[in-house]
LOVEXVEX-329110 format. One record per residue: residue in one letter; z, x, y of N, C-alpha, C in turn. Coordinates in nm, 4 decimals, always signed. Atoms other than C-alpha are relative to their C-alpha. Example, Ala and Ser with C-alpha at 12.3 -4.5 7.8 and 13.67 -1.06 7.14 Angstrom:
BEGIN
<rec aa="A" n_z="+0.0000" n_x="+0.0890" n_y="-0.1190" ca_z="+0.7800" ca_x="+1.2300" ca_y="-0.4500" c_z="+0.0000" c_x="+0.0900" c_y="+0.1200"/>
<rec aa="S" n_z="-0.0060" n_x="-0.0820" n_y="-0.1190" ca_z="+0.7140" ca_x="+1.3670" ca_y="-0.1060" c_z="+0.0730" c_x="-0.0770" c_y="+0.1090"/>
END
This chain:
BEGIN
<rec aa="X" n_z="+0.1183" n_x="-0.0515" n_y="+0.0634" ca_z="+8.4312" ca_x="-4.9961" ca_y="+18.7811" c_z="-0.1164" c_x="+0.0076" c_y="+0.0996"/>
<rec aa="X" n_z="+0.0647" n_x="+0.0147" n_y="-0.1111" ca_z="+8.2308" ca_x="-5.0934" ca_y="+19.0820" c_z="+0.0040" c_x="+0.1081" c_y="+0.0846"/>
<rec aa="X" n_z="-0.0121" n_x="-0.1212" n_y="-0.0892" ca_z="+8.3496" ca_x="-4.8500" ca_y="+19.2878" c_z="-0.0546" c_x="+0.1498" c_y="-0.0496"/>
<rec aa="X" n_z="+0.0625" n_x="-0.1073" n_y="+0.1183" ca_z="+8.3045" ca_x="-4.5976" ca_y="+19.0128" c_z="-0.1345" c_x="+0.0692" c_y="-0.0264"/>
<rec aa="X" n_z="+0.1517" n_x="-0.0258" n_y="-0.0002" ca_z="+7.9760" ca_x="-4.6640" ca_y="+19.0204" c_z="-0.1094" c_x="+0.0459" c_y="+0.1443"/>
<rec aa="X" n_z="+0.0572" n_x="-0.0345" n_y="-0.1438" ca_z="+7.9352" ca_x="-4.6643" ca_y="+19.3987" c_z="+0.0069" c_x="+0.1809" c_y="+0.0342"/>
<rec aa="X" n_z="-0.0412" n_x="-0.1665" n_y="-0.0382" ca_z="+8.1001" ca_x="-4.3203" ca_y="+19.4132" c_z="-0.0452" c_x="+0.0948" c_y="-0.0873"/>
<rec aa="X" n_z="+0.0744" n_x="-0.0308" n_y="+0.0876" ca_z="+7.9210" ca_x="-4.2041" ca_y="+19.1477" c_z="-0.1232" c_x="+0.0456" c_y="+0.0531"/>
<rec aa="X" n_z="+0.1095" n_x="-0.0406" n_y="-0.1144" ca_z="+7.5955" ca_x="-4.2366" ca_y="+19.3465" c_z="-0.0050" c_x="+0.0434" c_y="+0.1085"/>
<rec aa="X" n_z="-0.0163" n_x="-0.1279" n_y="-0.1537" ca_z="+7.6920" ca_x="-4.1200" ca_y="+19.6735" c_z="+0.0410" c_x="+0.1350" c_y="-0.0477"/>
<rec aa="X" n_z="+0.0007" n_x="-0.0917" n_y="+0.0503" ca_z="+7.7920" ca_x="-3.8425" ca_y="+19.4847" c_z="-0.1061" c_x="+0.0766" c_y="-0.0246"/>
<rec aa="X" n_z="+0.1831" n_x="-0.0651" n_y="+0.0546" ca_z="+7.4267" ca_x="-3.7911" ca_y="+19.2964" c_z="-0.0522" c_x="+0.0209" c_y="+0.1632"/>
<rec aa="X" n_z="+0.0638" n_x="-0.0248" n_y="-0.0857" ca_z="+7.2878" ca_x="-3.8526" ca_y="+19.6533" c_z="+0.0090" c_x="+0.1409" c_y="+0.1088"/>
<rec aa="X" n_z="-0.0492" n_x="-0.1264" n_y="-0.1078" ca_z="+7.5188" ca_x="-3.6011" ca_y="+19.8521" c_z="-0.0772" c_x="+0.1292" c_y="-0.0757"/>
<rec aa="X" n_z="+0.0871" n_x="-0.1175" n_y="+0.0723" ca_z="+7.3982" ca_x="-3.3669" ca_y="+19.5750" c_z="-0.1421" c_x="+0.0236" c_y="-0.0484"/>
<rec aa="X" n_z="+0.1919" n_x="-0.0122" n_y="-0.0452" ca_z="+7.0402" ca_x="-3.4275" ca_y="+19.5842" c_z="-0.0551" c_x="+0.0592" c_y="+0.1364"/>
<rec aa="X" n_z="-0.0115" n_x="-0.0594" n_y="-0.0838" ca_z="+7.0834" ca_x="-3.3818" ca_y="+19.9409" c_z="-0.0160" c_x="+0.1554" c_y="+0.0301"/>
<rec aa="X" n_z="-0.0183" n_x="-0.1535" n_y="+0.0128" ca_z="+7.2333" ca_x="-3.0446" ca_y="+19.8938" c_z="-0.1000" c_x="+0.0868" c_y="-0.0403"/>
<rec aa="X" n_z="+0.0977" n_x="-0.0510" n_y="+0.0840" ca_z="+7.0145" ca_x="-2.9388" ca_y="+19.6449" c_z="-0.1365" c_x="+0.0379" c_y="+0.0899"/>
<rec aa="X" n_z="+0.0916" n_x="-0.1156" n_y="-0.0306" ca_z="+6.6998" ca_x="-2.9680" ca_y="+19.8548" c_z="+0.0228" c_x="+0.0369" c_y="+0.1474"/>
<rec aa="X" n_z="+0.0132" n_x="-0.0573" n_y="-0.1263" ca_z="+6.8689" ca_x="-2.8472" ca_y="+20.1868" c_z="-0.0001" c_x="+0.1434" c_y="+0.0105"/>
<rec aa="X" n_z="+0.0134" n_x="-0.1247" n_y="+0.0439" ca_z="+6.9254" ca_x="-2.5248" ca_y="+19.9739" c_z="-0.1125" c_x="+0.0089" c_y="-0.0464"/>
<rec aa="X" n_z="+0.1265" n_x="-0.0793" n_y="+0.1070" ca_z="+6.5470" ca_x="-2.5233" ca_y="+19.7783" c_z="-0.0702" c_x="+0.0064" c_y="+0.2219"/>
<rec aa="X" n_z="+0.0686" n_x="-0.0041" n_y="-0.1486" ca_z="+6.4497" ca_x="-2.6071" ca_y="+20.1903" c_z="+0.0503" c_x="+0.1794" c_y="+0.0725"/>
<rec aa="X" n_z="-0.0155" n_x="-0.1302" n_y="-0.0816" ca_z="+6.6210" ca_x="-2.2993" ca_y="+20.2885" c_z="-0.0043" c_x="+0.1315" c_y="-0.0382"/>
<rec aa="X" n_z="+0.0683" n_x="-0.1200" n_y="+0.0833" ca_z="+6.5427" ca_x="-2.0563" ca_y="+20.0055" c_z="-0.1281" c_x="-0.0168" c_y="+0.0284"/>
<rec aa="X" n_z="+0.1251" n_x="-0.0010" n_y="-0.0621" ca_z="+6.1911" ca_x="-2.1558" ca_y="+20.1060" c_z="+0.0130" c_x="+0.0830" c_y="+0.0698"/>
<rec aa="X" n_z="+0.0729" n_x="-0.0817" n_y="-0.1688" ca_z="+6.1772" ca_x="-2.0610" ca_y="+20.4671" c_z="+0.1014" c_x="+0.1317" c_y="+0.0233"/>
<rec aa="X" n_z="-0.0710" n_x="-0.1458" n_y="-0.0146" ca_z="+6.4387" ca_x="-1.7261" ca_y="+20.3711" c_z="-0.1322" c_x="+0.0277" c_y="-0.0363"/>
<rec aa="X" n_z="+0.1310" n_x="-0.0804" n_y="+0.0983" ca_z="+6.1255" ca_x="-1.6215" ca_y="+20.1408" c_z="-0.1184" c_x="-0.0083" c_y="+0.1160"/>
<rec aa="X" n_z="+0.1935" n_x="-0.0068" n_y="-0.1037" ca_z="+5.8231" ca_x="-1.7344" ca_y="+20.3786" c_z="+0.0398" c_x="+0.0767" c_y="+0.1086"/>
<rec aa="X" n_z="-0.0799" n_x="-0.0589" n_y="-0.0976" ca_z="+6.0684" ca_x="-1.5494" ca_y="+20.6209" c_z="-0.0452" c_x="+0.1399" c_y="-0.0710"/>
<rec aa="X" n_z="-0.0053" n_x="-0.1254" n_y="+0.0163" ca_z="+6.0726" ca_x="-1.2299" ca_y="+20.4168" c_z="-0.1262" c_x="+0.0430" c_y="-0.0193"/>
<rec aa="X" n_z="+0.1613" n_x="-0.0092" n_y="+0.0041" ca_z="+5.7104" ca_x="-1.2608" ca_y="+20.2776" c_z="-0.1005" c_x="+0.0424" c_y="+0.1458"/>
<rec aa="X" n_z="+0.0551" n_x="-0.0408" n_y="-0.0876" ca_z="+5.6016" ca_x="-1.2635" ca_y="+20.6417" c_z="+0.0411" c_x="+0.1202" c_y="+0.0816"/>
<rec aa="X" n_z="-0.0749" n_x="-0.1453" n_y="-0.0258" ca_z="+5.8254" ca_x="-0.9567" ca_y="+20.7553" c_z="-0.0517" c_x="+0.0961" c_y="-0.0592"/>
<rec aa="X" n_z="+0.0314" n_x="-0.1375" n_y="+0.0691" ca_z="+5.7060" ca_x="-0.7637" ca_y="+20.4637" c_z="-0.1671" c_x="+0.0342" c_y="+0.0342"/>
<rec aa="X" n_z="+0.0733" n_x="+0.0031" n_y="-0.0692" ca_z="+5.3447" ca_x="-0.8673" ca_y="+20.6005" c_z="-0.0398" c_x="+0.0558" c_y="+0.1336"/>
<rec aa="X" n_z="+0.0611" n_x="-0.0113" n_y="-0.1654" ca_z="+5.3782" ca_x="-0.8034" ca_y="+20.9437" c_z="+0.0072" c_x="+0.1866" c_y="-0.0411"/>
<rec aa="X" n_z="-0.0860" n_x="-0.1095" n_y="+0.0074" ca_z="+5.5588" ca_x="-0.4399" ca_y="+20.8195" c_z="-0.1375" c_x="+0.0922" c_y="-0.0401"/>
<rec aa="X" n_z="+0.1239" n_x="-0.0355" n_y="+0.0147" ca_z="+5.2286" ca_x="-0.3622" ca_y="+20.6127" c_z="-0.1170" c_x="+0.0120" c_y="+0.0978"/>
<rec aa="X" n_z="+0.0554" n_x="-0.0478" n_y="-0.1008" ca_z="+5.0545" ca_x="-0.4518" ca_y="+20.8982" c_z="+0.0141" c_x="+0.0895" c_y="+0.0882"/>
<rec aa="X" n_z="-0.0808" n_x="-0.1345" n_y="-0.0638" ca_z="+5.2134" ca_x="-0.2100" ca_y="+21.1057" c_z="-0.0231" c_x="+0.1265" c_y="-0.0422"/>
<rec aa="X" n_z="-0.0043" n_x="-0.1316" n_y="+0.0444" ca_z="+5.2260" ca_x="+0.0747" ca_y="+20.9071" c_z="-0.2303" c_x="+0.0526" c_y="-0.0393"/>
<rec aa="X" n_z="+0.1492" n_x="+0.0065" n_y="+0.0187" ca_z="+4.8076" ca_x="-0.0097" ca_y="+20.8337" c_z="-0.0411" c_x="+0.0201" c_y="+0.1424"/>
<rec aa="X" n_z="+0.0416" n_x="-0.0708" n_y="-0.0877" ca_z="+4.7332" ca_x="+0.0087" ca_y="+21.1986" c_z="+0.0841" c_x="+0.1473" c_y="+0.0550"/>
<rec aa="X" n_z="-0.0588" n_x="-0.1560" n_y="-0.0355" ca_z="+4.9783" ca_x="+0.3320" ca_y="+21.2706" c_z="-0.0630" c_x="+0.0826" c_y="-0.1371"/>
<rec aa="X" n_z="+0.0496" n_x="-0.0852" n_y="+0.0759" ca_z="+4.8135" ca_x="+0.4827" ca_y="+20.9548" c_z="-0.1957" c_x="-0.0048" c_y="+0.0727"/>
<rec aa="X" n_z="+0.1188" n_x="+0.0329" n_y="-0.0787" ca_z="+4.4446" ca_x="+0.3791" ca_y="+21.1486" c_z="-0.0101" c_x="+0.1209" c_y="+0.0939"/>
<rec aa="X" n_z="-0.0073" n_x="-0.0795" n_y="-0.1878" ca_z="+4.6005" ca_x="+0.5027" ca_y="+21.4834" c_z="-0.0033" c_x="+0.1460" c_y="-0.0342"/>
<rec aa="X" n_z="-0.0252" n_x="-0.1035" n_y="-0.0182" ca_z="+4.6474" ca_x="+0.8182" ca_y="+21.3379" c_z="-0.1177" c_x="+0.1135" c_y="-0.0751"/>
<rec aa="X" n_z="+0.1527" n_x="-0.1040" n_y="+0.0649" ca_z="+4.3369" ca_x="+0.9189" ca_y="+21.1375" c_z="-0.0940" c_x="-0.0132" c_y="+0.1044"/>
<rec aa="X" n_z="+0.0908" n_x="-0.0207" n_y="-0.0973" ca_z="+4.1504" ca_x="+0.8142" ca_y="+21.4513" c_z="+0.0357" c_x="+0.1326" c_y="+0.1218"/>
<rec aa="X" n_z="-0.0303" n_x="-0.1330" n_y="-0.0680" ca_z="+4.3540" ca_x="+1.0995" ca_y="+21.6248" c_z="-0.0333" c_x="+0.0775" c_y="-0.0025"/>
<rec aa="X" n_z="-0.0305" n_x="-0.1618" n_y="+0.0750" ca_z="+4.3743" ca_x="+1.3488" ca_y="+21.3856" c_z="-0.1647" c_x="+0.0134" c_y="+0.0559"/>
<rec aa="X" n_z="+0.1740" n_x="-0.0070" n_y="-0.0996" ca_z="+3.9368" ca_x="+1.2620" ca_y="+21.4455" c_z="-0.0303" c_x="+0.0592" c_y="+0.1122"/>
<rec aa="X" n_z="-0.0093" n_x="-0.0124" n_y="-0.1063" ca_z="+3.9604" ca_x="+1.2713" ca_y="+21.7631" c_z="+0.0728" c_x="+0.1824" c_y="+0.0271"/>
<rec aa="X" n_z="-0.0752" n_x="-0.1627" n_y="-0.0252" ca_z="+4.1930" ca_x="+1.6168" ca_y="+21.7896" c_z="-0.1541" c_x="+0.0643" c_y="-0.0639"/>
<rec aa="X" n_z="+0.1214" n_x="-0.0929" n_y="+0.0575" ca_z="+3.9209" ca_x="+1.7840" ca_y="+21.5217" c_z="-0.1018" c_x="+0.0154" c_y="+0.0913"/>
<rec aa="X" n_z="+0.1599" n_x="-0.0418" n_y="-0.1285" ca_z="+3.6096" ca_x="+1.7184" ca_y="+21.7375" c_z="+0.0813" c_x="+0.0888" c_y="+0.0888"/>
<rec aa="X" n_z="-0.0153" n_x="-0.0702" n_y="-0.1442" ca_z="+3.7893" ca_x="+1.8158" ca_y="+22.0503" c_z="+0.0177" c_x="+0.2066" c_y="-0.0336"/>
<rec aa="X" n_z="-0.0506" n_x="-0.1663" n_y="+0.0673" ca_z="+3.9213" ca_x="+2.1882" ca_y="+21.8439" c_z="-0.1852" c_x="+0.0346" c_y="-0.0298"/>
<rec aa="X" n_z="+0.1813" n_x="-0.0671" n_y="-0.0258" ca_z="+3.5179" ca_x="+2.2086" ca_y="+21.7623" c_z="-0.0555" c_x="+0.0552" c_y="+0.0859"/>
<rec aa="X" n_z="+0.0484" n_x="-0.0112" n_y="-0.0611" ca_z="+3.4142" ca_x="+2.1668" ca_y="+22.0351" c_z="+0.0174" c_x="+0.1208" c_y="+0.1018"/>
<rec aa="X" n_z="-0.0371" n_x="-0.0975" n_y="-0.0629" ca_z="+3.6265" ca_x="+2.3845" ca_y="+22.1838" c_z="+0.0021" c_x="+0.1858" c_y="-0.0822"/>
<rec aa="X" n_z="+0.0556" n_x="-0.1356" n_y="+0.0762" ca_z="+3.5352" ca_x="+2.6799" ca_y="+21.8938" c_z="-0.1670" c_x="+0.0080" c_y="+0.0598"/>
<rec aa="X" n_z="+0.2052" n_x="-0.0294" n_y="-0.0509" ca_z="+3.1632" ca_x="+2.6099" ca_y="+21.9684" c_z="+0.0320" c_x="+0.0523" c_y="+0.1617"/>
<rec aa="X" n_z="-0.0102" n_x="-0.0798" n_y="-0.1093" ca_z="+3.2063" ca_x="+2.6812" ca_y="+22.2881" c_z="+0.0605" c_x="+0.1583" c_y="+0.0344"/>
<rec aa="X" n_z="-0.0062" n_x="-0.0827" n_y="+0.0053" ca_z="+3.3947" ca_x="+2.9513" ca_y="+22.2484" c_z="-0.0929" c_x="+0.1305" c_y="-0.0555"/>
<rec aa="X" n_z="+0.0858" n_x="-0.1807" n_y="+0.0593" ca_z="+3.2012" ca_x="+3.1800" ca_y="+21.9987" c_z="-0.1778" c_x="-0.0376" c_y="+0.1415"/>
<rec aa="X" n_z="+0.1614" n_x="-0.0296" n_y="-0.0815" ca_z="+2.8530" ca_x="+3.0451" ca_y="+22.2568" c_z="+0.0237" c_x="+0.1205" c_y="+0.0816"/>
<rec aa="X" n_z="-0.0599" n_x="-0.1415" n_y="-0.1380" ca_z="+3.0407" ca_x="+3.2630" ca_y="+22.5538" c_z="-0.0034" c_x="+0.1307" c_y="-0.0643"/>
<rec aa="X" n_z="-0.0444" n_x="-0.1663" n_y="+0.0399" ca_z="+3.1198" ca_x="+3.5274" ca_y="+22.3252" c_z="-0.1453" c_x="+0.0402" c_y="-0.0709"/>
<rec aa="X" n_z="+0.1690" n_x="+0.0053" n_y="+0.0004" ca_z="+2.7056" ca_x="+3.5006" ca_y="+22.1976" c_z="-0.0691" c_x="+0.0823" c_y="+0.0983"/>
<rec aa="X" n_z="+0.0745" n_x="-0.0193" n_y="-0.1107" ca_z="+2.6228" ca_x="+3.4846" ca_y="+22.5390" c_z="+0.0702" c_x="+0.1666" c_y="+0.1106"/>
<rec aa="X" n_z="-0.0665" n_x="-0.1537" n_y="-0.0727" ca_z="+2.8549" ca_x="+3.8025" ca_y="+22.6480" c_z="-0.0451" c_x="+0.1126" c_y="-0.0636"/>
<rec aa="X" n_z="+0.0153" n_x="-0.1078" n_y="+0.0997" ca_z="+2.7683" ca_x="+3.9699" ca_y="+22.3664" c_z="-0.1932" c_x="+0.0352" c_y="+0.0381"/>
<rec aa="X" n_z="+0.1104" n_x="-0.0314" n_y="-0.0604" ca_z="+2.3904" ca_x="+3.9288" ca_y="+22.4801" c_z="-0.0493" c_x="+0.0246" c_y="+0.0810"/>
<rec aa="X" n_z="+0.0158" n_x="-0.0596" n_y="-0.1385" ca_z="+2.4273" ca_x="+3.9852" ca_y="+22.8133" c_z="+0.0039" c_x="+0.1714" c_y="-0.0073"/>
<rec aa="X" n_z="-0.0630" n_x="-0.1315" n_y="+0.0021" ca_z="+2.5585" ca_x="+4.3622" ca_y="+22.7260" c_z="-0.0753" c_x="+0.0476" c_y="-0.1149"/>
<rec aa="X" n_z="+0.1038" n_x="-0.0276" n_y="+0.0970" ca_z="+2.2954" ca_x="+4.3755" ca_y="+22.4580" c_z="-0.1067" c_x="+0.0468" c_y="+0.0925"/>
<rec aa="X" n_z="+0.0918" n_x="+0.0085" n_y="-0.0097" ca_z="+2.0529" ca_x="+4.3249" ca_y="+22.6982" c_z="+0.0042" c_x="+0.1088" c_y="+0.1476"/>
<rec aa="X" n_z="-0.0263" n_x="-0.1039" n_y="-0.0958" ca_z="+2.2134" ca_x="+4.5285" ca_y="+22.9956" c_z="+0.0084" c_x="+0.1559" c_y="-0.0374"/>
<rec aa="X" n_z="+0.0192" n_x="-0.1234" n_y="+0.0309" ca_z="+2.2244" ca_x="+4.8311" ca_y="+22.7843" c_z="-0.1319" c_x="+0.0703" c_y="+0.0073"/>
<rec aa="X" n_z="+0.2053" n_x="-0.0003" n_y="+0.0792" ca_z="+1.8474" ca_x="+4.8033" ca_y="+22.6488" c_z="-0.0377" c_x="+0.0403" c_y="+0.1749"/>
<rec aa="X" n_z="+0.0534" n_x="-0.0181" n_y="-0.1645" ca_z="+1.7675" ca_x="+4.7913" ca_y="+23.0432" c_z="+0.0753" c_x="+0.1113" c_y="+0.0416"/>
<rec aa="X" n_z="-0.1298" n_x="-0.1772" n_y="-0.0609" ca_z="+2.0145" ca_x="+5.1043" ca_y="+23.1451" c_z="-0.1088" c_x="+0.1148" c_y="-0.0954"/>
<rec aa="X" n_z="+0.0928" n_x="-0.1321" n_y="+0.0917" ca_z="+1.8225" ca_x="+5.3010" ca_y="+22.8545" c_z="-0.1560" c_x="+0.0197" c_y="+0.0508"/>
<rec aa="X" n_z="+0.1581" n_x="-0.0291" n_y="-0.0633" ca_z="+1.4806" ca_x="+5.2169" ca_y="+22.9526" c_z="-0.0089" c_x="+0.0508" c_y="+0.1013"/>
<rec aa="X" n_z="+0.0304" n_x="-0.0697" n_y="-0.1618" ca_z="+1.5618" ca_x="+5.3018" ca_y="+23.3325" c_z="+0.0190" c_x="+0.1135" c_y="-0.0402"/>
<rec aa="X" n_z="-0.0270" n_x="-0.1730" n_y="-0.0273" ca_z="+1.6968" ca_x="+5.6500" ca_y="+23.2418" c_z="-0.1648" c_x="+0.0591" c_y="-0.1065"/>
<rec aa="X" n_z="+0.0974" n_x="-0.1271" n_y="+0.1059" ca_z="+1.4276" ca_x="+5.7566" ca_y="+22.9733" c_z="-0.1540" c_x="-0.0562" c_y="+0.1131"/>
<rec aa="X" n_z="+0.0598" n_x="+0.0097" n_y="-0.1023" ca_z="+1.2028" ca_x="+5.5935" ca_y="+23.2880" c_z="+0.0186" c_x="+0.1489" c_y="+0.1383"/>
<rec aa="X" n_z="-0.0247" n_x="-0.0905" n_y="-0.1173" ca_z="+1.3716" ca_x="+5.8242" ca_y="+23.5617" c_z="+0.0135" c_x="+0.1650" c_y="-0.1089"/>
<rec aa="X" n_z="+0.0273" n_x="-0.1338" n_y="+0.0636" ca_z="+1.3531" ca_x="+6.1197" ca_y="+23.2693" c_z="-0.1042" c_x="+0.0067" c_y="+0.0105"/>
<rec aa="X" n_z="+0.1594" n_x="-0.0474" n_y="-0.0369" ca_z="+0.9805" ca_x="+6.0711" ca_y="+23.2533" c_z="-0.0507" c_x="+0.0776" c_y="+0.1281"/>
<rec aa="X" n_z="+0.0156" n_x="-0.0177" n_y="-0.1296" ca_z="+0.9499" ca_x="+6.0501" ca_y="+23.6088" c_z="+0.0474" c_x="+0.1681" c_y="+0.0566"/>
<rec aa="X" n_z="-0.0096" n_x="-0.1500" n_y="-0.0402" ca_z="+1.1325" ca_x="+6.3742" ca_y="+23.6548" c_z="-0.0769" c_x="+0.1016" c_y="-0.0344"/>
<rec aa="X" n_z="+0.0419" n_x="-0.0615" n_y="+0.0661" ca_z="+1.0043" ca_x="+6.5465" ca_y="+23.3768" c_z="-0.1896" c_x="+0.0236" c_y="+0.0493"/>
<rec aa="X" n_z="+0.1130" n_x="-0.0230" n_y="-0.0551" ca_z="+0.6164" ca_x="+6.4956" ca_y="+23.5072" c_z="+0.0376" c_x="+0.0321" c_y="+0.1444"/>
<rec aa="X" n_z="-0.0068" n_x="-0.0725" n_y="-0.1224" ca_z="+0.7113" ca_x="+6.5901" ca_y="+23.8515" c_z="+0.0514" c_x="+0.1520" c_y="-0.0354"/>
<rec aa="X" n_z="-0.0113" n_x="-0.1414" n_y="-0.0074" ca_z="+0.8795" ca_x="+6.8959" ca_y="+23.7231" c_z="-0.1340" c_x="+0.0735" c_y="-0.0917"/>
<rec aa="X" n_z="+0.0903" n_x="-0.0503" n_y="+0.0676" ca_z="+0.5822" ca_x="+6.9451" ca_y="+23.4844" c_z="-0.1214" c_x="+0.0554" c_y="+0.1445"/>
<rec aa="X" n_z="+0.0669" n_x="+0.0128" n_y="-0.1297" ca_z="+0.3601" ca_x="+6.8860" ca_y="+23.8524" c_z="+0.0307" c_x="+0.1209" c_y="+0.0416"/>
<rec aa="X" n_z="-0.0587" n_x="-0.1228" n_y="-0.0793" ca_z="+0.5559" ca_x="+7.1336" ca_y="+24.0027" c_z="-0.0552" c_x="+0.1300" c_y="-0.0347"/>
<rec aa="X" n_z="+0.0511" n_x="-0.1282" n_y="+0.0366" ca_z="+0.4845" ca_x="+7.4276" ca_y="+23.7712" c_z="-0.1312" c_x="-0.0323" c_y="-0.0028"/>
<rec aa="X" n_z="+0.1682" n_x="-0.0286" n_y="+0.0253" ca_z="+0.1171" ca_x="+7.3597" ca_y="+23.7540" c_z="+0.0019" c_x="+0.0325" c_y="+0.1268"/>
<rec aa="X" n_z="+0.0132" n_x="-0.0231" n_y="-0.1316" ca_z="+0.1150" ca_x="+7.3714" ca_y="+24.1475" c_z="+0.0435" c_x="+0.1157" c_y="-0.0208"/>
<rec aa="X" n_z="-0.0246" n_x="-0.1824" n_y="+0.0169" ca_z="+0.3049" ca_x="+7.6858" ca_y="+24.1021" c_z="-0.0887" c_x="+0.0639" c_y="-0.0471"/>
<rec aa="X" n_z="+0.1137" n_x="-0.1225" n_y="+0.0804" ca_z="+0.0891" ca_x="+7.8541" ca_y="+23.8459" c_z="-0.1198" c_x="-0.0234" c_y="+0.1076"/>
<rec aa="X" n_z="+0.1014" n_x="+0.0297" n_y="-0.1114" ca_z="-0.1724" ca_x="+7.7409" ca_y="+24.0604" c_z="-0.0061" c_x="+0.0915" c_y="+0.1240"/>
<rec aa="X" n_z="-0.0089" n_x="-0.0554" n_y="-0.1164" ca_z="-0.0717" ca_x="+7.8569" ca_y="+24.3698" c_z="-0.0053" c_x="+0.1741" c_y="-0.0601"/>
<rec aa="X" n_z="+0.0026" n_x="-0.1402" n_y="+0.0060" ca_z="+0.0250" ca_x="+8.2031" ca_y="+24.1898" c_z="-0.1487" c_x="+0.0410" c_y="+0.0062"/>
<rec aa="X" n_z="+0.1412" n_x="-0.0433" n_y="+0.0665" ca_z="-0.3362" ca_x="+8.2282" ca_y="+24.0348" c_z="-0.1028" c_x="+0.0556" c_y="+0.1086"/>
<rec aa="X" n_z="+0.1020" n_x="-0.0269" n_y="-0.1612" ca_z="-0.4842" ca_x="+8.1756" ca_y="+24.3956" c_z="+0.0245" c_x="+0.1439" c_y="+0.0615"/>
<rec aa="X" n_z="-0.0408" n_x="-0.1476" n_y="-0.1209" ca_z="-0.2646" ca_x="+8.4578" ca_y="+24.5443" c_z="-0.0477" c_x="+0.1267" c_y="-0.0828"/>
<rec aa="X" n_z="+0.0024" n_x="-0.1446" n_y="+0.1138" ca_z="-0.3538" ca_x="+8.7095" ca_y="+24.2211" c_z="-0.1707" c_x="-0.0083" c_y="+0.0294"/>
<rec aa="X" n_z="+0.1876" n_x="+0.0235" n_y="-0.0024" ca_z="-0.7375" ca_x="+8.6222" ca_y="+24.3024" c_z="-0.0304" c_x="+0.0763" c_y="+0.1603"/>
END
């Protein structure tokens, strides 16, 4: 009966044992997975970060590079605005200019005739 009783308790003990070497190791599976699924969130929170600071980053740079573009095409477009305007004024300049010299001309002519008819 003695024995019975001895083996009885080493029994309970082996299985107390057991018991929490399995609640010990369902623990640290879980604080195991808990921190995996942690780190995983973390992860995907800075690569979702990393990538709106890109996409940022890309946009400005595509701006910057439209602004610049339409300025050139502004500044081409006003250059040839402003090179025409100047081309027109010189010619209706060198039309004047002719036009009173040839006006000059015939008065000197009539002139001169008037003298020789006198």
């Amino acid at each position: 009966e003695l024995l019975v009783e001895l083996l009885a308790e080493l029994f309970v003990e082996l299985l107390a044992e057991l018991l929490i070497q399995l609640l010990v190791q369902l623990f640290v599976e879980l604080l195991v997975e808990l921190l995996v699924e942690l780190l995983v969130e973390l992860l995907i929170q800075l690569l979702v970060e990393l990538l709106v600071e890109l996409l940022v980053e890309l946009l400005i740079q595509l701006l910057v590079e439209l602004l610049v573009e339409l300025l050139v095409e502004l500044l081409v477009e006003l250059l040839v605005d402003l090179f025409v305007q100047l081309l027109v004024e010189l010619l209706v300049q060198l039309f004047m200019q002719s036009f009173v010299q040839l006006f000059v001309q015939l008065l000197v002519d009539l002139l001169i005739q008037l003298l020789l008819e006198l």
